[in-house]
N, C-alpha and C positions, 0 to 999 in steps of 0.2 A: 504493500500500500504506500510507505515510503520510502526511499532510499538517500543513506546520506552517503556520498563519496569525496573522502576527502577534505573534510568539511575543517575550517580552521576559524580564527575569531580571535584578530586583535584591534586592540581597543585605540582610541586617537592617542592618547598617552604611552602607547607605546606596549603596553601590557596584551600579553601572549596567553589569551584565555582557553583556546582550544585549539589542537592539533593534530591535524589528517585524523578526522571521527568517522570512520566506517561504521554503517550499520542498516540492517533493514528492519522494518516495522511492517508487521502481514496485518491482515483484516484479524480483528478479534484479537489481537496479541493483548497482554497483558504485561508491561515490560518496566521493571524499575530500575531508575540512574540512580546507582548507591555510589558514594564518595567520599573524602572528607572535604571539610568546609573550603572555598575556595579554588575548587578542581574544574568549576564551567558547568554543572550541572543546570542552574538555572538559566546560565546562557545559551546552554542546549536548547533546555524546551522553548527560551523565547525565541529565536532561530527558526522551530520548528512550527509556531505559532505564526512566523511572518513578523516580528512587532520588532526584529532588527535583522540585518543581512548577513550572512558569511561576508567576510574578507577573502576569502579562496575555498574552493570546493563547489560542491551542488548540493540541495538538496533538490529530490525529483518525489513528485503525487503523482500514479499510479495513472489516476485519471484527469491529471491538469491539475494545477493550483486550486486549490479548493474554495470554493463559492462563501459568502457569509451564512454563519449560523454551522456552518459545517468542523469547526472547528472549537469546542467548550474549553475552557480557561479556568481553572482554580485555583484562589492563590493561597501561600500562607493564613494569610490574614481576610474572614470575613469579605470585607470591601462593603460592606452592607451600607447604604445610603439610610441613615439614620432616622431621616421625616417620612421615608416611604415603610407600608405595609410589607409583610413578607409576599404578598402576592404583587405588588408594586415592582418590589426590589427584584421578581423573579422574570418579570415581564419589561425591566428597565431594555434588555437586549433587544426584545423585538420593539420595543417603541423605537430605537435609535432608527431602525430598518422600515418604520415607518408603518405599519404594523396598526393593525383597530386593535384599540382595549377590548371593547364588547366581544367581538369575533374571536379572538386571543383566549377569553378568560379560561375556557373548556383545556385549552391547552397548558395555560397555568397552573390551572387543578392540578392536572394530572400529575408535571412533573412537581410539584409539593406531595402530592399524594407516594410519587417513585420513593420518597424520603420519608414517607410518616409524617406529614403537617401538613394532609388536609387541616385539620381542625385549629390550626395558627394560622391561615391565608390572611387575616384583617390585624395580627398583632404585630407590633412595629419590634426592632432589633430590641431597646433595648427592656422587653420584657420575655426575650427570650436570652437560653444559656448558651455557652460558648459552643456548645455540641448540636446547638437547634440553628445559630447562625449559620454554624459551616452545612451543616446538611441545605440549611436555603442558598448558600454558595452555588452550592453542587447541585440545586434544583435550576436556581438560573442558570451555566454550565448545559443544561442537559437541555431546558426548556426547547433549545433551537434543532431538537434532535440531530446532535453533531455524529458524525462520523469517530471522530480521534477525538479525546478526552484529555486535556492535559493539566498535570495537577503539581504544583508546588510547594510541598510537603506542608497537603492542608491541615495536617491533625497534631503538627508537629509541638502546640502549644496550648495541647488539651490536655487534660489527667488522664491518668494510663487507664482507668478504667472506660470513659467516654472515647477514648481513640480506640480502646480494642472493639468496643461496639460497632465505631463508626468504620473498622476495619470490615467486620462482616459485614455491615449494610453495604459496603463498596462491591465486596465479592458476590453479595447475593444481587448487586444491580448489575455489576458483570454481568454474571450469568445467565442474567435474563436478558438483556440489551445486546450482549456481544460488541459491543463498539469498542474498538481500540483504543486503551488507557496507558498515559506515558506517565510513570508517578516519581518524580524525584524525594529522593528518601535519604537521612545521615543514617539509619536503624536499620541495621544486619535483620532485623526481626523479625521486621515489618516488612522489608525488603521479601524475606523468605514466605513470609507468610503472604503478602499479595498475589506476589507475580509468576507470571509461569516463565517471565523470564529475567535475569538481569544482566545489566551492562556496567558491569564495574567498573568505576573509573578512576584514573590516578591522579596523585597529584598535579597541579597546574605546571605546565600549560597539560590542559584536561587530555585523554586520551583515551580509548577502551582498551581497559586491563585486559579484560576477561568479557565474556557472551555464558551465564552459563543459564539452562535452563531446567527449570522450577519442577520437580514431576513429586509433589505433595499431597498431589488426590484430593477427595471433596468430604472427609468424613467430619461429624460433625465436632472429635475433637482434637483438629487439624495441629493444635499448637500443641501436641501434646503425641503429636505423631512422629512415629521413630522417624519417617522421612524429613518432617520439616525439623527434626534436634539434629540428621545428618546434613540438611541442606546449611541448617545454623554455621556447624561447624566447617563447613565446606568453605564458605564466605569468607569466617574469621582467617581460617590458614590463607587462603585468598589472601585478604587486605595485610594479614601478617606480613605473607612473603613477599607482597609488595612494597612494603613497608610504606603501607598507604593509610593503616587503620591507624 
């Protein structure tokens, strides 16, 4: 679906953020950038989003540059526009697109419903929790039903109990949706437990370590399964012997 060749990214200052990043992206992939801080991870996924250019390389879409709305965005941080409804804030994308409210609202439902918050569509950010903002993140993200998903390490500033949640509501909306998810991650963990694949990457200037891929299966107690404590470990010697971690 994507293909990156060669793809490199430095900055007007002079700074060598990534270099020669091979990699392909299939329909349905599930694929996490595990790294440590400062390796181009997020410069990846912006790259891959369009919102800045390579310096050298390509990336190539399968079937053309992809059209608005085809592309869902997550960031860190909420983004939640404060005065608007979580049905407001979910529907802010397609008003930019020009988009009727009335005609729309069916479609706003639904993706608050993909999350669990039908029944918050009228309550504004700040009466909800840090684990109901991001799922509305991730409801606007989907609303436009994008094809690739790209997410920068939304959960990463939640309590470990609300991101493990928010971990399985991700895999069980995988699952149903299949659309391509690129999830930049610091967490061996998380890493292991999302993706079916990851792209380890090293220190700056950013590069792909390793391709390796995730085969964890779907039981229901996945983090607790000998495969994902071998994939754990697989990771760690990974970023160990790169002396990346």
């Amino acid at each position: 679906m994507i293909d990156l060749s060669g793809v490199s990214k430095r900055f007007p200052n002079g700074t060598l953020a990534l270099e020669n990043i091979d990699a392909h992206i299939g329909q349905g992939d599930f694929i996490a950038l595990l790294g440590p801080s400062g390796c181009g991870k997020s410069t990846l996924l912006r790259l891959i989003a369009g919102l800045e250019q390579p310096s050298g390389g390509e990336i190539l879409w399968q079937d053309g540059p992809p059209k608005p709305g085809e592309i869902g965005f997550v960031f860190q941080d909420s983004t939640l526009m404060p005065w608007l409804s979580a049905a407001d804030n979910v529907f802010l994308p397609l008003r930019l697109r020009g988009r009727n409210k009335a005609a729309t609202k069916p479609q706003v439902i639904a993706s608050l419903q993909q999350v669990g918050l039908q029944d918050f569509a009228a309550s504004k950010p700040a009466a909800l929790s840090g684990g109901m903002k991001m799922r509305v993140s991730i409801a606007r993200a989907l609303v436009g039903e994008p094809k690739v998903l790209l997410m920068d390490e939304p959960f990463a500033a939640l309590d470990e109990f609300t991101r493990h949640k928010l971990q399985e509501d991700l895999r069980r909306l995988w699952r149903a949706e299949r659309m391509s998810i690129i999830f930049v991650t610091h967490s061996i963990y998380e890493a292991a437990y999302l993706a079916t694949r990851v792209l380890v990457m090293s220190a700056r200037p950013g590069r792909i370590a390793a391709s390796m891929p995730c085969d964890v299966g779907e039981s229901e107690d996945r983090r607790t399964a000998p495969e994902y404590i071998a994939m754990v470990k697989q990771l760690s010697d990974l970023l160990r012997a790169e002396s990346i971690g």
